[in-house]
C-alpha positions as CSV (number, residue, x, y, z in Angstrom):
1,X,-21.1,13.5,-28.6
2,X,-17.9,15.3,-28.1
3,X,-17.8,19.1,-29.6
4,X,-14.2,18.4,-31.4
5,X,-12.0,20.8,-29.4
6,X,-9.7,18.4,-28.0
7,X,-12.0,16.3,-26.0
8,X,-11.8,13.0,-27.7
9,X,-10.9,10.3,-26.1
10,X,-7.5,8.3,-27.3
11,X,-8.6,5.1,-25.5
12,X,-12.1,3.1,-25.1
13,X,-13.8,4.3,-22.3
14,X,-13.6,2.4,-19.2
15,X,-17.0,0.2,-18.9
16,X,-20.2,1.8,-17.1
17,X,-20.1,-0.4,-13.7
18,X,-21.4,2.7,-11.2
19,X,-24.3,4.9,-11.8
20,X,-24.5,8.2,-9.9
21,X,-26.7,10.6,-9.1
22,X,-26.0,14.3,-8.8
23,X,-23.8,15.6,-11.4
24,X,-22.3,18.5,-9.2
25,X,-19.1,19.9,-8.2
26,X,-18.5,17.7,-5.4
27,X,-18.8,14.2,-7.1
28,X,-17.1,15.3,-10.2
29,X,-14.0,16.5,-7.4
30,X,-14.4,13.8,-4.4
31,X,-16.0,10.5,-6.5
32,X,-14.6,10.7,-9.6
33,X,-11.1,11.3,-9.1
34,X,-11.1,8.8,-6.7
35,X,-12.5,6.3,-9.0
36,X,-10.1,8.0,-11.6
37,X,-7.2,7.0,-9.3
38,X,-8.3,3.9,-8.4
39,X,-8.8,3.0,-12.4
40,X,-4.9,4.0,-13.2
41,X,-3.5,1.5,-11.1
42,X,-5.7,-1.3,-11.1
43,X,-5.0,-2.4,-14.8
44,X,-7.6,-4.3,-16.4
45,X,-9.7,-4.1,-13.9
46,X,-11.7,-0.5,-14.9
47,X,-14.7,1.1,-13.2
48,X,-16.3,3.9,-15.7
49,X,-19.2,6.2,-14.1
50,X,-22.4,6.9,-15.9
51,X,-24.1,10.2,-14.2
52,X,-27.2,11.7,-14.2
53,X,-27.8,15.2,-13.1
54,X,-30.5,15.8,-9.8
55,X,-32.0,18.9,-11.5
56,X,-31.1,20.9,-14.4
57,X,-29.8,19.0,-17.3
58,X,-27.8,22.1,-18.6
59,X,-24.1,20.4,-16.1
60,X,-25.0,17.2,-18.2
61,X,-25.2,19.1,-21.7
62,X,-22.2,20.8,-21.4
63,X,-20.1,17.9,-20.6
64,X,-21.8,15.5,-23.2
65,X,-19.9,17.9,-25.6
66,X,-16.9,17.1,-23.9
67,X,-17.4,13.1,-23.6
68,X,-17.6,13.4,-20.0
69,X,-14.1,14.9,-19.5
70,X,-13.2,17.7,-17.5
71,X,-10.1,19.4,-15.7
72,X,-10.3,19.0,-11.7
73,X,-8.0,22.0,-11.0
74,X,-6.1,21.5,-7.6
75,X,-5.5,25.4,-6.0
76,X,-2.8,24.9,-3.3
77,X,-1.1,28.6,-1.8
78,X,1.5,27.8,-4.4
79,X,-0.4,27.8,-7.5
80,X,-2.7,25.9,-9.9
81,X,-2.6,22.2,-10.8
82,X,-5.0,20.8,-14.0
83,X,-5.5,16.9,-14.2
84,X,-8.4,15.4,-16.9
85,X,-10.7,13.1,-15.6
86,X,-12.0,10.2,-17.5
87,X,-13.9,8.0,-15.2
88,X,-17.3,9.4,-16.1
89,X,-18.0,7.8,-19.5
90,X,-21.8,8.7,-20.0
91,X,-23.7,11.8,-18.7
92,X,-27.6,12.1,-18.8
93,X,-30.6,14.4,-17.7
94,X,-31.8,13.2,-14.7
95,X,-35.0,12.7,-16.3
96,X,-34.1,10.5,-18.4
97,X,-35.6,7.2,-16.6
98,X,-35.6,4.9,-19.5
99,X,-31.9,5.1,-19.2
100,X,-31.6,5.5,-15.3
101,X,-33.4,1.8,-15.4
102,X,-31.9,-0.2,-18.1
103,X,-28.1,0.5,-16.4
104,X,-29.7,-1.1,-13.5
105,X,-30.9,-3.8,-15.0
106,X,-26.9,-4.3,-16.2
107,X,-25.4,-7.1,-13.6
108,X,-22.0,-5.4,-14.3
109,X,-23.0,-2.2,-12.7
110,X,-22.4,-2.9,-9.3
111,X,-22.4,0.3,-7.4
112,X,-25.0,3.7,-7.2
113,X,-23.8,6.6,-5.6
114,X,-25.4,9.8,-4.5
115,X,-24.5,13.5,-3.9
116,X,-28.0,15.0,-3.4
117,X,-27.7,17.0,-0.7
118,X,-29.3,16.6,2.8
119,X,-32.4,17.9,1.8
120,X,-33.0,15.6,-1.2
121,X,-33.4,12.5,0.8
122,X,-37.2,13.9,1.8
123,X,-36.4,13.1,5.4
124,X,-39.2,14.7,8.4
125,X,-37.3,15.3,11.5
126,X,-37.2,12.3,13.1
127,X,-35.4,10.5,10.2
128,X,-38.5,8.8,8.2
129,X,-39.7,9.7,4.8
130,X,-41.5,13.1,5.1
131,X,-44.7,11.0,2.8
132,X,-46.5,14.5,3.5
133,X,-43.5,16.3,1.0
134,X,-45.6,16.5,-2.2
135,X,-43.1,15.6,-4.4
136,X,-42.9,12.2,-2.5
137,X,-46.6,11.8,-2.9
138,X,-46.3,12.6,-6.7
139,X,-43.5,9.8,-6.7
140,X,-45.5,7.0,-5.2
141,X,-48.3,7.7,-7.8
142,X,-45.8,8.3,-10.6
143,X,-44.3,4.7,-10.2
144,X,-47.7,2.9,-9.6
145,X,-48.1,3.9,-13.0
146,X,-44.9,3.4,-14.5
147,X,-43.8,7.3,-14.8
148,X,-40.7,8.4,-14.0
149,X,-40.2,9.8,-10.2
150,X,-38.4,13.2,-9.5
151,X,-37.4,13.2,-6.0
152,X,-33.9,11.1,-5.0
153,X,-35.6,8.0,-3.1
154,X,-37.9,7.7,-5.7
155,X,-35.4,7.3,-8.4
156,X,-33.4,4.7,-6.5
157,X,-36.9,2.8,-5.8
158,X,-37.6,2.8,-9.8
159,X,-34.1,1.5,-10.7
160,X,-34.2,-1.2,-7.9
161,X,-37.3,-2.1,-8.9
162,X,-36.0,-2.8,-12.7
163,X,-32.9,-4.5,-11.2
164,X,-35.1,-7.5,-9.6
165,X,-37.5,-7.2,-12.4
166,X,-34.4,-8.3,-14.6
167,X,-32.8,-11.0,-11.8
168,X,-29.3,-8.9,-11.9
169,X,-28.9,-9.8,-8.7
170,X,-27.8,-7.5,-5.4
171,X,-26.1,-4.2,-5.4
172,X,-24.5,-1.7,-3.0
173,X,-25.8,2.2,-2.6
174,X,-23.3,4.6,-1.1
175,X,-24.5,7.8,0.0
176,X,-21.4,10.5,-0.9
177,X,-23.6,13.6,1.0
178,X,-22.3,15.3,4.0
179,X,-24.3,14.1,6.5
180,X,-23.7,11.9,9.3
181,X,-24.8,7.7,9.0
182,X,-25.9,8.6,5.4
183,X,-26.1,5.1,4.2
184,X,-28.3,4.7,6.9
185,X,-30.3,7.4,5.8
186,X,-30.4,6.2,2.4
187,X,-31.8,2.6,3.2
188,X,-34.1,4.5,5.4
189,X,-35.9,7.1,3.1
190,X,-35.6,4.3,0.0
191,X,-37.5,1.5,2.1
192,X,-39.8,3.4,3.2
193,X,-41.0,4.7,-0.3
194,X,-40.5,1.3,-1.5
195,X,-43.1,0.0,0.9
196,X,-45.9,2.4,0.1
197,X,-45.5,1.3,-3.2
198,X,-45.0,-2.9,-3.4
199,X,-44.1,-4.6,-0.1
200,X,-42.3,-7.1,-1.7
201,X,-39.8,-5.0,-3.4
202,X,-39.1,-3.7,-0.4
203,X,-38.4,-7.3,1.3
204,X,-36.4,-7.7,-1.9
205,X,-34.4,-4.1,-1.5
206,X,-33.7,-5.3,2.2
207,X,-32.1,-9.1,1.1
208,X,-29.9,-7.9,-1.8
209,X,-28.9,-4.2,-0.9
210,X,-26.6,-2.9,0.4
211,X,-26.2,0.5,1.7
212,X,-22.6,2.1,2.9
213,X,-22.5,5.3,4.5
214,X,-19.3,7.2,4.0
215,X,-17.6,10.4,5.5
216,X,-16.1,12.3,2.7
217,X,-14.1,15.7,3.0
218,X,-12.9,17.8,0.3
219,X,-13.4,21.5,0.1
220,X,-15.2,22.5,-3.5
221,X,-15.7,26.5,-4.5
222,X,-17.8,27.2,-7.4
223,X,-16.0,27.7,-10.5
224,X,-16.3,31.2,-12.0
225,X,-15.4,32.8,-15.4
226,X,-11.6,33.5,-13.9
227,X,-11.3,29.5,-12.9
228,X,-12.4,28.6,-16.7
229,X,-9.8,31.4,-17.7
230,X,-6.9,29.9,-15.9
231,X,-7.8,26.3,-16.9
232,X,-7.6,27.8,-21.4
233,X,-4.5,29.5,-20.3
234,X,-2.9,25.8,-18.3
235,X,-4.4,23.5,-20.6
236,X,-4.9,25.1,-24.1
237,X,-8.5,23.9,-23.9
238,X,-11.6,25.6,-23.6
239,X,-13.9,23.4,-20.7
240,X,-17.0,24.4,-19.9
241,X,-17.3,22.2,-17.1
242,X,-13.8,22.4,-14.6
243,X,-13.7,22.2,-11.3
244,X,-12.0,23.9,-8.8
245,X,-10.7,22.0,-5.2
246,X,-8.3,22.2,-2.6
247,X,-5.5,19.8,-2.4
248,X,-6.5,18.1,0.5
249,X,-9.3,15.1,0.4
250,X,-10.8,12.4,2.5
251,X,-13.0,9.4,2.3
252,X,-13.7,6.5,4.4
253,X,-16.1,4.0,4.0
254,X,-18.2,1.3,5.9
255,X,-20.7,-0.8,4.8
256,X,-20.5,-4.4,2.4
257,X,-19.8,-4.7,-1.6
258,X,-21.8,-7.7,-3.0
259,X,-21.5,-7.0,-6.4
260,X,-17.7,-5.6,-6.5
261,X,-16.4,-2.3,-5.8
262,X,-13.6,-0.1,-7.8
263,X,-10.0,-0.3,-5.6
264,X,-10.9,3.4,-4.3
265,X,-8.3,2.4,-0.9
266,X,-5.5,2.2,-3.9
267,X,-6.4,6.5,-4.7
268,X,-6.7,7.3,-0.5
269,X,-10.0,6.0,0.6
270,X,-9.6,3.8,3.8
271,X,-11.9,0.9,4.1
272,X,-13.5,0.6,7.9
273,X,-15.7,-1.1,9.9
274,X,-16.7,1.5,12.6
275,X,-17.1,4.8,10.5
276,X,-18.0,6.9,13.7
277,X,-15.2,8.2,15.0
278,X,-14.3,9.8,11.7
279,X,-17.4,11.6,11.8
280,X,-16.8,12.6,15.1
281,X,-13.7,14.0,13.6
282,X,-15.0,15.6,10.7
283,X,-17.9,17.1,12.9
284,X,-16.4,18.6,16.0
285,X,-13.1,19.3,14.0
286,X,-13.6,20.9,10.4
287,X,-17.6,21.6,10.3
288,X,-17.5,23.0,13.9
289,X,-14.9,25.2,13.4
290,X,-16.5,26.2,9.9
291,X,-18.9,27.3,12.0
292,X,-17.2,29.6,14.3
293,X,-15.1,31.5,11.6
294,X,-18.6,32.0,10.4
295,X,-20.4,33.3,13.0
296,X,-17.2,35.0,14.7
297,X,-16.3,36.5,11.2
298,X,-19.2,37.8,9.7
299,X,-19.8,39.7,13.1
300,X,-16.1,41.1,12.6
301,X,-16.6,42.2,9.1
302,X,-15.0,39.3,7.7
303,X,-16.1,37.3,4.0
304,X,-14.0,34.1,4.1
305,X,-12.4,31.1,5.9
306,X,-8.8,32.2,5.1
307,X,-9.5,36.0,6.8
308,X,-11.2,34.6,9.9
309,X,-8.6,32.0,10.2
310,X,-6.0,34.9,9.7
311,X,-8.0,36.6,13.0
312,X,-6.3,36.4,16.1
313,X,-9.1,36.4,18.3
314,X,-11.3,34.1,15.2
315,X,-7.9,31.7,15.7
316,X,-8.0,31.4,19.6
317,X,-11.5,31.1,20.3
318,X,-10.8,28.0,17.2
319,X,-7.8,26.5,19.0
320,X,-9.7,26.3,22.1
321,X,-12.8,24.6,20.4
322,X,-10.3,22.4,19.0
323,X,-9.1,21.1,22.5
324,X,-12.5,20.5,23.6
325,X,-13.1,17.8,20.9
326,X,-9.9,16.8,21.0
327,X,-10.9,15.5,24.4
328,X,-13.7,12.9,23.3
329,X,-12.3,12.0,20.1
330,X,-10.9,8.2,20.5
331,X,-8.0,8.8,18.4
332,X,-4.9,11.1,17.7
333,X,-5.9,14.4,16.5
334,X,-2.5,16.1,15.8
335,X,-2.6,15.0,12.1
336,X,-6.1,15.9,11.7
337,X,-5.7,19.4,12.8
338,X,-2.0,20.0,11.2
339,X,-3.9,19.4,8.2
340,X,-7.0,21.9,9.0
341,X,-4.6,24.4,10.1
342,X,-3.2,24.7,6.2
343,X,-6.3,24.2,4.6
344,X,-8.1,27.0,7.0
345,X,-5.0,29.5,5.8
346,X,-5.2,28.5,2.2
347,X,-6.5,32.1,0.7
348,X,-6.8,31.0,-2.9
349,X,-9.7,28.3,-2.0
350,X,-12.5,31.2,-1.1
351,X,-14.5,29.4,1.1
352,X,-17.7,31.8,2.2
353,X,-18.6,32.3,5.4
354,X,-21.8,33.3,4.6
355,X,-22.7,30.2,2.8
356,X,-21.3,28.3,6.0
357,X,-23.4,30.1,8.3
358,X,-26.5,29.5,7.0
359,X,-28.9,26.6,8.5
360,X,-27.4,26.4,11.9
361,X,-30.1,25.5,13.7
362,X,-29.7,21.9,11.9
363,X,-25.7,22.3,12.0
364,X,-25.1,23.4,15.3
365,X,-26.7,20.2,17.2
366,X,-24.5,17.5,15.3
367,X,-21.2,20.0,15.4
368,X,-21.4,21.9,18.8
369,X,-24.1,20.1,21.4
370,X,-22.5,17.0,20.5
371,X,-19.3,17.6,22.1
372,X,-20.8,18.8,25.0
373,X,-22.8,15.7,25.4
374,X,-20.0,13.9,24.5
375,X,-17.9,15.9,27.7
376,X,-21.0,15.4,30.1
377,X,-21.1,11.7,29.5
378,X,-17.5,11.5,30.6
379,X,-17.3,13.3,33.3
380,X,-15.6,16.5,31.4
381,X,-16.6,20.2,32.1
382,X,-19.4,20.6,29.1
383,X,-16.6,23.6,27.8
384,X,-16.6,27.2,27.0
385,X,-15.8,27.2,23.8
386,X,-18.8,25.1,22.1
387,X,-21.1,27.5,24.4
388,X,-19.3,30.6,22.2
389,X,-19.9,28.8,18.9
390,X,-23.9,29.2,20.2
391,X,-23.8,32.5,21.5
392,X,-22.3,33.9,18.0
393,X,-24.9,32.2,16.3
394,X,-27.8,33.7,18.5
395,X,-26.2,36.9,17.9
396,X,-26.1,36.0,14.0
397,X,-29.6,35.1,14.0
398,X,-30.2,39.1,14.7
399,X,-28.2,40.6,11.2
400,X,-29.8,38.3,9.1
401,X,-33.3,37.5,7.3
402,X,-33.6,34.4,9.3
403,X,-36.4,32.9,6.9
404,X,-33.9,32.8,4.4
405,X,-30.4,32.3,5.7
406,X,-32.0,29.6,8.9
407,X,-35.6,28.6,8.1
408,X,-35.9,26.3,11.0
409,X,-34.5,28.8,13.4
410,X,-37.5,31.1,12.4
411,X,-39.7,30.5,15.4
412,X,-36.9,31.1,18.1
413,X,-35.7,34.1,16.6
414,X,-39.0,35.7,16.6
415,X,-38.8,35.2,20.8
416,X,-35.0,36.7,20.9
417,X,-35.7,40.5,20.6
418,X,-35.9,42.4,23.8
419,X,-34.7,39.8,26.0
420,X,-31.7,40.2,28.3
421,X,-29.2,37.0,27.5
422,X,-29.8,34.5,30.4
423,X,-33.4,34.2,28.5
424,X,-31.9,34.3,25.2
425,X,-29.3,31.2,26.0
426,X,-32.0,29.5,27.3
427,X,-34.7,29.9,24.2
428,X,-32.1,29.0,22.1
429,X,-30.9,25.7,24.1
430,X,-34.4,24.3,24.3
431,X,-34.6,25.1,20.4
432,X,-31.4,23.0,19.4
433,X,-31.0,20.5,22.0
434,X,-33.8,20.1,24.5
435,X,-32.5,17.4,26.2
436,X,-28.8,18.4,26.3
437,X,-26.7,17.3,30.0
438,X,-26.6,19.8,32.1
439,X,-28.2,22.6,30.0
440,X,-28.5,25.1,32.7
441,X,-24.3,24.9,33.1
442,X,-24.2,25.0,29.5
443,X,-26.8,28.1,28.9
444,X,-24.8,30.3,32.1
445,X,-21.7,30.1,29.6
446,X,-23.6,30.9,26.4
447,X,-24.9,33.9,28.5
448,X,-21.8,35.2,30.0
449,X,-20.7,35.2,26.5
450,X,-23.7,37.1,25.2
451,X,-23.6,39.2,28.0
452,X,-19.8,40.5,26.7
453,X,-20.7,40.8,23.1
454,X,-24.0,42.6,24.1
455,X,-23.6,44.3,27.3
456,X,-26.9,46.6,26.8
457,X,-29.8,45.6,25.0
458,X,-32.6,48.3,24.6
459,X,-35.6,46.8,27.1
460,X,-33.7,43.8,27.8
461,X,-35.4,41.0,30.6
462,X,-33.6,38.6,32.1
């Protein structure tokens, strides 16, 4: 119910045909607006978004009051741009399973999406369910006896379950998280908790669902009291729920539609049937050299994306990385990094490179070692400039509370102290990537690196 400050709606809402899951900042600027975009010019043809929050039901509260409507506030170096979005017609607790299940048992609704997170699809290591996570174990027991379930695979087992229960027929899950394959992931995790619990609805999930993965790329601050300010003072509404994003987005998808899809390529999304190379992109381009600036500029002092950027030694270690990746990439990268170059210098998107530094352990493998496997493969020197990335990162891992900011790099950085960097390289080598082509190259140039940023270390062993 809409609080009466502006936020009713003129027009009937556009029918609920996707669910999602994850009512966060991301979907709300990457998702919706797409689907908003996609909506405007595809006349009667009209794709509305019911949403259910992962956690908290406070995000869905606050925009119940607002019928689902919110400004997306674009924040270019030349100012501030407000837009309302109307694609999300219904918002619910994420709790709420009596509703999660009857909009799947609705044929219309074609499409569930996800912004979880990595963490919320309960993987272990090698990629399986983690059935040992005791909120999985809850879930299995919770939907043997009809309760609701509380972790992300669990959910999307009870609504599939309801959807063959009522013969609605197949329908496609696309994973929206940051994380590379992630439909694969999805269909993963969600067969896997669908067999401990009825073997047949998992034969059932793997005939009539469909699961896309997606690379999707759009920077997303958290709002703050200022951003609510600005959107009164634009708008001459008070929102409780804006959200603040860069100008700049992304999204390509690859994966099959059997129940219908919104015209997302008719906003920007491209359509594809190879989504690796893009990740490749994303990975070695943007969330690589996220991960310098972080490493290079938290050990200069520095708080954000646009400083370290704004650093000329941050800026040519960067351009080098660049041409590293740039040489196993399979497609032009001139665009690509035109693009990164003025959303890396934007200063009014804060982007924290604390918050991009932490779990590099996980990050660093997919971002860094991946280019120099990539290199060693084709006959390329494995390159300097990744083995930096690594060395700032083993240097980071001694100014921080490592159980906190890189819980899986706990173990290695309890072997660091006291040893001279030859041994350091090496320890942390055998942690990321133990099988990584031609580690001992690879660990003499993350040493010679350590060796100039550390050049004395108190009781140091080679």
């Amino acid at each position: 119910m809409h609080d009466g400050t502006g936020w009713e709606r003129t027009e009937p809402p556009a029918p609920v045909r996707i669910v999602h899951l994850g009512l966060g900042a991301f979907a709300r600027a990457h998702l919706l607006w797409y689907t908003q975009g996609a909506n405007e010019v595809s006349g009667a043809e009209q794709w509305g978004v019911a949403a259910f929050t992962g956690r908290s039901a406070a995000a869905a509260e606050a925009l119940a009051r607002q019928d689902g409507r919110y400004t997306l506030l674009f924040r270019s170096p030349e100012g501030d741009a407000p837009t309302t979005i109307d694609a999300l017609v219904a918002v619910h607790d994420g709790a709420d399973a009596d509703a999660w299940r009857e909009y799947f048992r609705r044929r219309e609704v074609g499409v569930v999406t996800l912004t979880v997170t990595e963490a919320g699809y309960r993987r272990t290591s090698t990629g399986e369910l983690d059935r040992h996570d005791p909120d999985v174990a809850s879930d299995v027991e919770r939907l043997r006896g009809g309760s609701p379930a509380v972790t992300a695979p669990g959910r999307l087992v009870d609504g599939l379950r309801a959807r063959r229960a009522a013969g609605s027929g197949p329908i496609a899950v696309v994973s929206c998280d940051n994380l590379p394959d992630n439909g694969r992931v999805a269909r993963r995790v969600t067969l896997d908790l669908a067999s401990a619990l009825d073997e047949s609805l998992a034969r059932w999930i793997e005939e009539q669902v469909s699961f896309v993965s997606t690379m999707v790329d759009r920077i997303t601050p958290a709002t703050t009291e200022a951003d609510r300010a600005i959107v009164r003072k634009l708008t001459g509404r008070e929102d409780r729920s804006p959200v603040v994003t860069e100008p700049f987005s992304e999204w390509v998808l690859d994966g099959a539609f059997p129940a219908g899809r919104p015209r997302w390529e008719l906003a920007g999304a491209q359509l594809v049937d190879d989504l690796a190379p893009y990740e490749h992109r994303k990975l070695w381009l943007l969330n690589a050299g996220h991960s310098l600036l972080a490493y290079e500029g938290l050990a200069r002092g520095l708080s954000t994306v646009a400083e370290a950027f704004a650093d000329p030694g941050c800026r040519a270690d960067l351009e080098r990385l660049w041409a590293e990746a740039s040489g196993v990439l399979p497609m032009a990268v001139g665009d690509a990094l035109a693009d990164l170059r003025a959303r890396f210098a934007n200063a009014r998107i804060e982007h924290r490179l604390d918050q991009i530094a932490r779990d590099g352990s996980q990050k660093l493998p997919v971002r860094v070692l991946a280019v120099a496997q990539a290199r060693a493969a084709a006959g390329l020197p494995v390159g300097r400039a990744g083995a930096g990335v690594i060395a700032a990162w083993i240097t980071h891992l001694d100014a921080v509370d490592v159980a906190t900011s890189d819980p899986g790099a706990v173990a290695l950085a309890t072997r660091l102290p006291g040893r001279g960097s030859a041994a350091r390289a090496r320890l942390a080598l055998a942690a990321l990537a133990p099988s990584l082509a031609r580690s001992d190259v690879y660990a003499r140039h993350v040493a010679e690196v350590l060796a100039v940023r550390q050049p004395t270390l108190t009781g140091a062993r080679p």
